[in-house]
C-alpha positions as CSV (number, residue, x, y, z in Angstrom):
1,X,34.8,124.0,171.1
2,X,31.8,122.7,168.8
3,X,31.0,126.7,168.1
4,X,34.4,127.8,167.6
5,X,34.6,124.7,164.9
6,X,31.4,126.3,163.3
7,X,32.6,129.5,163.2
8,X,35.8,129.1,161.8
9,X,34.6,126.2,159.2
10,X,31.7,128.8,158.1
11,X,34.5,131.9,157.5
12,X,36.4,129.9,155.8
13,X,33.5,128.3,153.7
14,X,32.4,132.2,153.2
15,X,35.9,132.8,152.2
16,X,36.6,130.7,149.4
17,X,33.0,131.6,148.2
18,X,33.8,135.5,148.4
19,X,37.0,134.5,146.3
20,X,36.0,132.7,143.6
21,X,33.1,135.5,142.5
22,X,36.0,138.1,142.9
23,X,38.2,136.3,140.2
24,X,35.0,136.0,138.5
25,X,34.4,139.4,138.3
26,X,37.8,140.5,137.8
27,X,37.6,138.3,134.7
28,X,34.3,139.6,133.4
29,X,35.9,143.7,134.1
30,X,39.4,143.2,133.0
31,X,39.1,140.5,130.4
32,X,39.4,140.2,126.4
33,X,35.8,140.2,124.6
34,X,35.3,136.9,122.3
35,X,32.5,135.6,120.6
36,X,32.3,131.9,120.6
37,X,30.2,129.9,117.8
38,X,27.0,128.3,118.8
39,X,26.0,125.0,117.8
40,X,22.7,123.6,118.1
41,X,20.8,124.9,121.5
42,X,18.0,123.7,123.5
43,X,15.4,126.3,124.7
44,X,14.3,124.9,127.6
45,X,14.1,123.4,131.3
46,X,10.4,122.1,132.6
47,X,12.2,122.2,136.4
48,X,14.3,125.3,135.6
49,X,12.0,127.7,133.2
50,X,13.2,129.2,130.4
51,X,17.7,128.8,129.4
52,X,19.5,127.6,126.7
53,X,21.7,125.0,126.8
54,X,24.6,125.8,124.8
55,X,27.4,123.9,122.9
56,X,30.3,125.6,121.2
57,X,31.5,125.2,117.5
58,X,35.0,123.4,118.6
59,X,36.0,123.3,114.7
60,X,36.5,120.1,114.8
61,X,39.5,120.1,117.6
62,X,38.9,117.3,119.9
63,X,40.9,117.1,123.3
64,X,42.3,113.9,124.6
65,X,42.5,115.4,128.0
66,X,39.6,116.1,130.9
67,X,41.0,119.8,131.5
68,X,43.3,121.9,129.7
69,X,43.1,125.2,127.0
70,X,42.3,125.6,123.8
71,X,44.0,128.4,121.6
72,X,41.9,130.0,120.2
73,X,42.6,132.9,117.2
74,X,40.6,135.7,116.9
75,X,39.0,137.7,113.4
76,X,38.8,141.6,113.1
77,X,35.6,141.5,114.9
78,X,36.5,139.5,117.8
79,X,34.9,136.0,116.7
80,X,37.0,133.3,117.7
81,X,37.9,130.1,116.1
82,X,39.7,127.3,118.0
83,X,42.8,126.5,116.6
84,X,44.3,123.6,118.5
85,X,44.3,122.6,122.2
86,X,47.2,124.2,124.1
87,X,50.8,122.6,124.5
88,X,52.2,125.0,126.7
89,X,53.8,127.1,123.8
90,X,54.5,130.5,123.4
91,X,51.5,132.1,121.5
92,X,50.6,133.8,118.2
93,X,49.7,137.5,117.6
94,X,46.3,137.3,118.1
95,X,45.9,134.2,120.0
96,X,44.5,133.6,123.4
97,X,43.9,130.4,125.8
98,X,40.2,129.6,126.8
99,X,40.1,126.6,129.7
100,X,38.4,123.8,129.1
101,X,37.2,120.9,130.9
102,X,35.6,118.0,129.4
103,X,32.9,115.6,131.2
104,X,29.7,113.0,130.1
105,X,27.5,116.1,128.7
106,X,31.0,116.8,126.1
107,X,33.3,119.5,126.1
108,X,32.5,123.0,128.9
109,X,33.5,126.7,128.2
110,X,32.7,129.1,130.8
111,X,28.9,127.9,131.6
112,X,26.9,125.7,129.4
113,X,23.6,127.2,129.9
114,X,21.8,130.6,129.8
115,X,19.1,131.6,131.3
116,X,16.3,134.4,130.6
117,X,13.5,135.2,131.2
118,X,10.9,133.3,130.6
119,X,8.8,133.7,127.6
120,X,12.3,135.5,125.7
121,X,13.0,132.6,124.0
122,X,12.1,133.7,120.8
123,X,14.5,136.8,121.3
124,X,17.7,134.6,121.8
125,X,16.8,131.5,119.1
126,X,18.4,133.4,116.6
127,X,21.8,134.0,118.6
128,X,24.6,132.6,117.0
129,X,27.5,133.0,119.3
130,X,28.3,133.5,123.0
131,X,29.9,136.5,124.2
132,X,32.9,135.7,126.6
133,X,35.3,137.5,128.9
134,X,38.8,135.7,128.6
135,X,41.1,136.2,131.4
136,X,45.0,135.8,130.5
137,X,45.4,132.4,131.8
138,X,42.5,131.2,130.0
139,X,39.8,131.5,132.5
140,X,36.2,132.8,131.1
141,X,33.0,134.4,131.7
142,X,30.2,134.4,129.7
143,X,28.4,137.6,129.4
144,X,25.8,137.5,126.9
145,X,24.4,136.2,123.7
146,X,25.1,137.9,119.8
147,X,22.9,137.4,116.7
148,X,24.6,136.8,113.6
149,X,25.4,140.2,112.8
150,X,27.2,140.6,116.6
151,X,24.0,142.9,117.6
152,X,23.1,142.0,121.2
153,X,20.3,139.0,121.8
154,X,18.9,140.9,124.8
155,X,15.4,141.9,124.0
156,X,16.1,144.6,126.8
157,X,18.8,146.4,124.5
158,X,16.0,147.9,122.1
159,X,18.2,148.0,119.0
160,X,21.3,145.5,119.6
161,X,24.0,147.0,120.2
162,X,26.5,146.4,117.7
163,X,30.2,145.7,118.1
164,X,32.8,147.2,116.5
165,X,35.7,146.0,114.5
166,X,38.9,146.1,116.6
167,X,41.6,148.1,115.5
């Protein structure tokens, strides 16, 4: 009885597991490309070697709630600017939800860290925003790092690659 508990406890551990990467990387092959502002980042972990803890530029919109959505509009290239947190409303051309949760180190998008390899760091302190996957019910991804001019931070992508306008 003991072994059929184990067995059944550990598929169904294994399940959920297997689940939640597949959503994960249905979002990151099927959803919309953002780029999310940066604030201030910090380059480094002594326990965890070289990441970037990462904070998003909220402008200014502070939720009341623990979980919930932010809409957030989008420019010709992509970059996004939160607009308000989400009511439940229909939404605006141009306009998608990002989820949200809020806890003691402030407000979380996606992941709030990224980590490289160490001794990169200097390749990714100049990135300014944080290249996200949005599903259509607001769940994210976060795929990469930009520069300024939207060329990748990757010091394995030899030039950047650069991102063009949508249409």
């Amino acid at each position: 009885m003991k072994t059929l508990v184990f067995w059944l406890t550990t598929l169904v551990v294994f399940g959920v597991v297997n689940g939640m990467i597949a959503k994960k990387e249905a979002t990151i092959r099927n959803g919309v490309t953002i780029y999310l502002p940066l604030e201030t980042r910090d380059p480094r972990s002594l326990m965890q070697g070289d990441y970037m803890s990462l904070r998003y530029d909220l402008n200014g919109v502070a939720p009341n709630q623990r979980r919930g959505q932010f809409v957030v509009q989008l420019s010709p290239t992509r970059v996004a600017k939160v607009v308000r947190v989400d009511d439940g409303g229909p939404l605006k051309q141009g306009e998608y939800r990002l989820r949200f949760s809020k806890g003691a180190q402030g407000i979380r998008i996606a992941t709030d860290s990224f980590f490289f390899q160490e001794g990169h760091a200097k390749d990714y302190a100049n990135a300014k925003y944080g290249e996200l996957k949005v599903a259509l019910r607001g769940g994210s991804a976060l795929v990469g790092l930009r520069n300024a001019d939207l060329t990748d931070a990757d010091p394995a992508t030899k030039a950047g690659s650069k991102v063009e306008e949508a249409d």
